[in-house]
C-alpha positions as CSV (number, residue, x, y, z in Angstrom):
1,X,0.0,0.0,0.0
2,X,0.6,3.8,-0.2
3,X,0.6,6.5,2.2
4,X,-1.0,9.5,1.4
5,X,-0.8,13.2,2.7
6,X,-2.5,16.2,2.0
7,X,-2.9,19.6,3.0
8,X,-6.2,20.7,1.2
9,X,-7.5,24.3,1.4
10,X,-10.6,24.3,3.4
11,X,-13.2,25.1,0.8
12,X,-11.8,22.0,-1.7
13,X,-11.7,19.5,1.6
14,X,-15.1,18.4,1.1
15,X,-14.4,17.2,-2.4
16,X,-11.2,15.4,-1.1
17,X,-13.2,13.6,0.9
18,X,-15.7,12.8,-1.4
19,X,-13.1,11.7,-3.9
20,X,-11.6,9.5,-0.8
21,X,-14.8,7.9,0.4
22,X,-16.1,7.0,-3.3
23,X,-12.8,4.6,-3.9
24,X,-12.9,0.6,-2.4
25,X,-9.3,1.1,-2.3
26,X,-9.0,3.8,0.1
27,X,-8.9,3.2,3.6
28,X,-7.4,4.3,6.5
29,X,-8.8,8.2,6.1
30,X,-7.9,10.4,9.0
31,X,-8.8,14.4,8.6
32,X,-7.4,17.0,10.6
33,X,-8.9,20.6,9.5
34,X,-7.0,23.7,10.4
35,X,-3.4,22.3,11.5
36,X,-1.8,22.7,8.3
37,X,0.5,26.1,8.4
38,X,2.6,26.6,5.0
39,X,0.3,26.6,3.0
40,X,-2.4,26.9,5.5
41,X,-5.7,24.4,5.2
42,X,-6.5,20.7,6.3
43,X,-5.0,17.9,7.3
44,X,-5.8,14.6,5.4
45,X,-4.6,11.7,5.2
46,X,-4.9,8.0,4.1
47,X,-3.9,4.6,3.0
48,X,-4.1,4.3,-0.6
49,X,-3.7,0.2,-2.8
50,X,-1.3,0.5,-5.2
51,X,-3.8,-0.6,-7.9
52,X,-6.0,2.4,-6.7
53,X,-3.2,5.0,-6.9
54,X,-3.1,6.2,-10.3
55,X,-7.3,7.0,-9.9
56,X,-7.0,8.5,-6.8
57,X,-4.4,10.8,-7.8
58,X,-5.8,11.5,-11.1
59,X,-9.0,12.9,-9.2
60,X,-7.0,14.7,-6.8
61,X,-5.1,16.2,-8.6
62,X,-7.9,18.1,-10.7
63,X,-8.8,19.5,-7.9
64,X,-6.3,21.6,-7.8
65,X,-4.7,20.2,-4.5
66,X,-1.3,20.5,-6.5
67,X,-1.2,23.9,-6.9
68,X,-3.5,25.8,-3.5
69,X,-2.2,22.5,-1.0
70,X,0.1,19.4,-1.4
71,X,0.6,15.9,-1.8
72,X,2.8,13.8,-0.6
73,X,2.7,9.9,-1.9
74,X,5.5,7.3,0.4
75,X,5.2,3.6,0.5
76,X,3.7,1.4,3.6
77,X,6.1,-1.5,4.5
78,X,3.7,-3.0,6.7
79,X,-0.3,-3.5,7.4
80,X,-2.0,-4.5,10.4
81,X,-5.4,-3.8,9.3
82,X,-8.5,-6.3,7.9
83,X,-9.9,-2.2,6.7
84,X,-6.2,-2.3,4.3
85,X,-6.6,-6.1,3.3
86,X,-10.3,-5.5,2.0
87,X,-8.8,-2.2,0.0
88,X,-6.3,-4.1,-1.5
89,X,-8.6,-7.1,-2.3
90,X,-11.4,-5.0,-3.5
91,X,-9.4,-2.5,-5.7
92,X,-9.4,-3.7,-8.7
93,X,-5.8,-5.5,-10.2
94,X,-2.8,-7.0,-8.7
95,X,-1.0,-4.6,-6.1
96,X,2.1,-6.1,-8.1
97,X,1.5,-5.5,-11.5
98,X,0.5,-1.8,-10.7
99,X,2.2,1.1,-12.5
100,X,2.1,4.1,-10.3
101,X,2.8,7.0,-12.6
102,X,3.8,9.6,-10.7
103,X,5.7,7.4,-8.1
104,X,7.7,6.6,-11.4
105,X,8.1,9.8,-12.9
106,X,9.1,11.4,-10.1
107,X,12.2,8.6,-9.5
108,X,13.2,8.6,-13.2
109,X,13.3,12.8,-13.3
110,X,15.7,12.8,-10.4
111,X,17.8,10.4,-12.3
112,X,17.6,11.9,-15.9
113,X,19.0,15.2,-15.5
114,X,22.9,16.0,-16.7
115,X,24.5,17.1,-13.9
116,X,27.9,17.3,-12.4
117,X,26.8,14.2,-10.4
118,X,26.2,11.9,-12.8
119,X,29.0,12.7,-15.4
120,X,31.7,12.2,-12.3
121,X,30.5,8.7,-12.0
122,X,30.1,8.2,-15.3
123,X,33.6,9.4,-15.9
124,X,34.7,6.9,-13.0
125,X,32.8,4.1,-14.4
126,X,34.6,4.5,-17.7
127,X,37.9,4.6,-15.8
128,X,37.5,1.7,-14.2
129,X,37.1,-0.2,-17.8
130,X,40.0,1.2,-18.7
131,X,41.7,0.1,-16.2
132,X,39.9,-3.4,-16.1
133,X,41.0,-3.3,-19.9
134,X,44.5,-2.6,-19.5
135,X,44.9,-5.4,-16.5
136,X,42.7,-7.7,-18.1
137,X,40.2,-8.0,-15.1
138,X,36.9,-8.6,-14.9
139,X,36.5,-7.6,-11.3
140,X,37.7,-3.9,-12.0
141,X,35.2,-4.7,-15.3
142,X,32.4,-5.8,-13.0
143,X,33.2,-2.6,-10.9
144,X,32.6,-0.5,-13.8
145,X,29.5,-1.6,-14.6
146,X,28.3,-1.2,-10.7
147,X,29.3,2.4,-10.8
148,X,27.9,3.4,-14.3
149,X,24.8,5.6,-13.7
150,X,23.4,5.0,-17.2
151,X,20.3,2.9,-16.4
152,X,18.3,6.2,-14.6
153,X,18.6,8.1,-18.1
154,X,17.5,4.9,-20.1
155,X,14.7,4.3,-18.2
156,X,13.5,7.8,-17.8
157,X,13.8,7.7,-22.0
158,X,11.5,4.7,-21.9
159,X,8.9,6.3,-19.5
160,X,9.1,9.3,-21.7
161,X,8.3,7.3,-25.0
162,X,5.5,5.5,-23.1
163,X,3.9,8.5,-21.4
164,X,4.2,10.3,-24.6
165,X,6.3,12.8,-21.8
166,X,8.9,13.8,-25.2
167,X,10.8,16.5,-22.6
168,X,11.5,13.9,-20.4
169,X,12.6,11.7,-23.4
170,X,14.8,14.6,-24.6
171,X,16.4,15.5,-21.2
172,X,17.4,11.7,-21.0
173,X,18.8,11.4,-24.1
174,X,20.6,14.8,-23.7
175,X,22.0,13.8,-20.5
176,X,23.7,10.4,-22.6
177,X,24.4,12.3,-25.7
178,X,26.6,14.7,-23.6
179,X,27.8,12.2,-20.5
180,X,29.3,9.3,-22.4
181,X,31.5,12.2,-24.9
182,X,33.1,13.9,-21.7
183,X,33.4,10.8,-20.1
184,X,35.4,9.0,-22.5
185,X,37.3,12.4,-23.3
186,X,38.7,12.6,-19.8
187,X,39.0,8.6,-20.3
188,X,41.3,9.3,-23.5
189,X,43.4,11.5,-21.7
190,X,44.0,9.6,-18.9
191,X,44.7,6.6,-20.9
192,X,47.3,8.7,-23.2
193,X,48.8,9.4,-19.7
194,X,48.7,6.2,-18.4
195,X,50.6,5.0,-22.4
196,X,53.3,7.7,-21.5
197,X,54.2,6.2,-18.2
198,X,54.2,2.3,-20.2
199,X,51.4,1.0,-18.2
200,X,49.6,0.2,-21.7
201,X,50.8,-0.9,-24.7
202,X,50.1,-3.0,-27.5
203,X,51.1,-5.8,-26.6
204,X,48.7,-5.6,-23.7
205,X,45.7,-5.1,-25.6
206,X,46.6,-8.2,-28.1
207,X,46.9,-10.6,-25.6
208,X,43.8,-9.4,-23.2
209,X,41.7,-13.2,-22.6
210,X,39.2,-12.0,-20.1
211,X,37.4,-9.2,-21.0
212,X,37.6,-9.6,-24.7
213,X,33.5,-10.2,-24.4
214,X,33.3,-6.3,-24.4
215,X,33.9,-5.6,-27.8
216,X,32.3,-9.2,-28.9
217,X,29.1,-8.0,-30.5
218,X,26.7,-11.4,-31.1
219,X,23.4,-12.5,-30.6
220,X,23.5,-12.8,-27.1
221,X,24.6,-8.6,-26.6
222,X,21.1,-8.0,-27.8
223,X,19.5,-10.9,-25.8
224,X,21.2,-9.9,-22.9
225,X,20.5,-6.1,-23.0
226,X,17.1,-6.8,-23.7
227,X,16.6,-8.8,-20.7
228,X,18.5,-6.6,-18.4
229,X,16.5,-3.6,-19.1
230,X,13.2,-5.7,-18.5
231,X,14.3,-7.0,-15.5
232,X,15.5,-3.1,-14.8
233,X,12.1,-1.7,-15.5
234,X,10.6,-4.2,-13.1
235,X,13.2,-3.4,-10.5
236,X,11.7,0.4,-10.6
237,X,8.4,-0.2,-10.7
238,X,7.8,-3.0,-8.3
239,X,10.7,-0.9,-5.9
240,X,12.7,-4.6,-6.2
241,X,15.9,-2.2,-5.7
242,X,18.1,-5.7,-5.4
243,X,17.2,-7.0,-8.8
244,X,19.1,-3.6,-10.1
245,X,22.3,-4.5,-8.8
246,X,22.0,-7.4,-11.6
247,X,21.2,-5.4,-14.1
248,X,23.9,-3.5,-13.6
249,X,26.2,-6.0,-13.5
250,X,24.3,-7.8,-17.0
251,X,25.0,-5.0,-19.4
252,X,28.3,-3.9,-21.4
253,X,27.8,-0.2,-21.5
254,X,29.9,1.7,-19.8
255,X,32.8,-1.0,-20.3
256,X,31.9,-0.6,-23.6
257,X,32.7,2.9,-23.7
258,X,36.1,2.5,-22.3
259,X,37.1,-0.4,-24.6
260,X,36.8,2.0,-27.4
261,X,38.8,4.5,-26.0
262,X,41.5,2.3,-25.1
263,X,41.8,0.8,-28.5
264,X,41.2,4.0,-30.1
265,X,44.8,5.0,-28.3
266,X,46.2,2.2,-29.3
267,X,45.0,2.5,-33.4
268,X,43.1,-0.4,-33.1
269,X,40.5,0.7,-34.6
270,X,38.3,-2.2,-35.2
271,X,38.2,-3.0,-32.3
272,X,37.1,0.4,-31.0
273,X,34.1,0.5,-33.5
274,X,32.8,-2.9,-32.3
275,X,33.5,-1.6,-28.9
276,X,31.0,1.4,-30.0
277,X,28.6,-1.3,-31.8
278,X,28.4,-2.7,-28.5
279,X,27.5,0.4,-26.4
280,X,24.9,1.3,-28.8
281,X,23.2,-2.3,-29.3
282,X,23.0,-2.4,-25.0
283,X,21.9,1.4,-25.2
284,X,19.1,0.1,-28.0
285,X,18.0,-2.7,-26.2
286,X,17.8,-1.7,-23.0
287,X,15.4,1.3,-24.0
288,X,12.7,-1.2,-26.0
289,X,12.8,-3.8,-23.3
290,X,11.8,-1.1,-20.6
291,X,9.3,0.3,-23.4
292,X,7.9,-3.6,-23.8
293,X,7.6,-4.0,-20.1
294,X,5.7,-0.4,-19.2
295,X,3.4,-1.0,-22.1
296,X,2.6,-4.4,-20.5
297,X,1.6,-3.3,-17.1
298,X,-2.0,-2.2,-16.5
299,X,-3.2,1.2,-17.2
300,X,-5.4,3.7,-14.6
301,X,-8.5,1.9,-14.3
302,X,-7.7,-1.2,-16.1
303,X,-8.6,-4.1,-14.4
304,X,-4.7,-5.3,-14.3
305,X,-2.0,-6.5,-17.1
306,X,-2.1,-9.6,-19.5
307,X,-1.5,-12.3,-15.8
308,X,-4.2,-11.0,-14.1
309,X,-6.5,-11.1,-17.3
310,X,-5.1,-14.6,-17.5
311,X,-6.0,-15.4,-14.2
312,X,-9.5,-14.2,-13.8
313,X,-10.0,-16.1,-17.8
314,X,-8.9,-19.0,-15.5
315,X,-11.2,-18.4,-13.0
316,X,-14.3,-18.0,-15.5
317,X,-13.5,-21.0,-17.5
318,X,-13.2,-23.1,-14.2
319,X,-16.8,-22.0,-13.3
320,X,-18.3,-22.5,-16.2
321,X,-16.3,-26.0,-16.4
């Protein structure tokens, strides 16, 4: 479930309530008029299903609460309560197949923004490939991947597609148009650096066995990036944080990036435009698979995505049966 807060201007509180009382998955409703100070009104507040959410807050919301009062929307780790059971049973859908939009767009805009934040660790991540290409490790590889902050931009681009939201889209994709370039710029010079002091060299690169899957572009790059940003998008909106330590971990994109500006250093240039091939077929499919997945999931008012339609076809057909 979902907590939700409100201060409400007095003359709109009414309606709040209305709006409240009229939804089977609303419950827990406590109203407080007068206490609120900046801005000044009431009080309200209650426990919303996550199925529910998107109605509740679309309702709300044209109101005005927004923009004379406030809302506030946090998760609820844990219910006590047969009143929250029978508003998650009786809204309609599966609490875990629900999509709530503005809990989603609100994570994905912190995360899709160029900003001195995430081009530092995007510059990081691509020197640690470097470096995990110039050792031959996958660990410092692994780390590189762990500390790449790509998958917030991708997956705001996706939400942007699907909500039609085409500034959000064009923030994202301006925030990886412009990190990866200055990234791998401070990544070449660094690497010219580290040439000039002989920790690289040819050699090096020619004989590197265990991270030579960077630059590998196959079947499988596509499979796997396609699966990694469905199991990504699933991670965000089902708040399964764990699942996207995976995904980071799945994906050659940032190594990708610092293949190709290794072997660019070093004139092998093949292998820096596969290395490039790479980035962009993991960029490509991580964006469709997080554009499959959100298209999936059930829309406001829907009575849930293509499982629970499955499972309540299952439950006719073993009436009528």
């Amino acid at each position: 479930m979902l907590h939700l807060r409100m201060i409400s201007p007095p003359d709109v509180t009414d309606k709040v309530m209305s709006v409240l009382a009229a939804d089977p998955g609303v419950t827990h409703v406590t109203l407080a008029r007068g206490v609120a100070v900046e801005p000044a009104g009431d009080l309200v507040q209650a426990d919303v299903a996550r199925e529910a959410a998107n109605d509740v807050l679309a309702d709300l919301t044209s109101l005005g609460i927004t923009h004379s009062g406030g809302i506030t929307l946090g998760p609820v780790e844990t219910v006590l309560s047969d009143a929250g059971e029978r508003a998650i049973t009786e809204a309609p859908g599966d609490p875990t197949d629900a999509v709530v939009w503005e809990e989603l767009l609100n994570q994905v805009h912190e995360e899709s923004s160029l900003n001195s934040t995430f081009v530092a660790f995007l510059t990081i991540a691509c020197l640690l490939a470097a470096v995990g290409v110039a050792t031959d490790s996958p660990v410092t590889i692994v780390g590189a991947m762990v500390v790449g902050p790509e998958f917030g931009p991708l997956a705001a681009f996706a939400v942007g597609l699907v909500r039609r939201d085409f500034r959000l889209a064009r923030r994202s994709a301006f925030a990886l148009a412009i990190g990866f370039p200055v990234a791998m710029l401070f990544t070449l010079a660094a690497t010219l650096a580290w040439e000039q002091f002989g920790w690289i060299d040819l050699a090096g690169i020619e004989d590197i066995k265990n991270v030579d899957f960077i630059y590998e572009v196959g079947p499988f790059s596509l499979v796997v990036a396609l699966l990694a940003g469905g199991a990504g998008m699933l991670s965000l909106v089902t708040a399964k944080s764990a699942a996207l330590i995976g995904v980071f971990i799945s994906v050659t994109t940032v190594p990708a990036a610092g293949f190709a500006v290794v072997a660019a250093t070093m004139g092998e240039w093949h292998i820096a435009f596969m290395s490039a091939g790479q980035l962009a077929v993991n960029l490509a499919g991580i964006v469709v698979a997080g554009v499959i997945v959100l298209e999936m999931r059930p829309r406001a008012g829907s009575e849930g995505g293509p499982i629970a339609r499955f499972k309540q076809w299952i439950g006719m057909r073993s009436l009528v049966g």
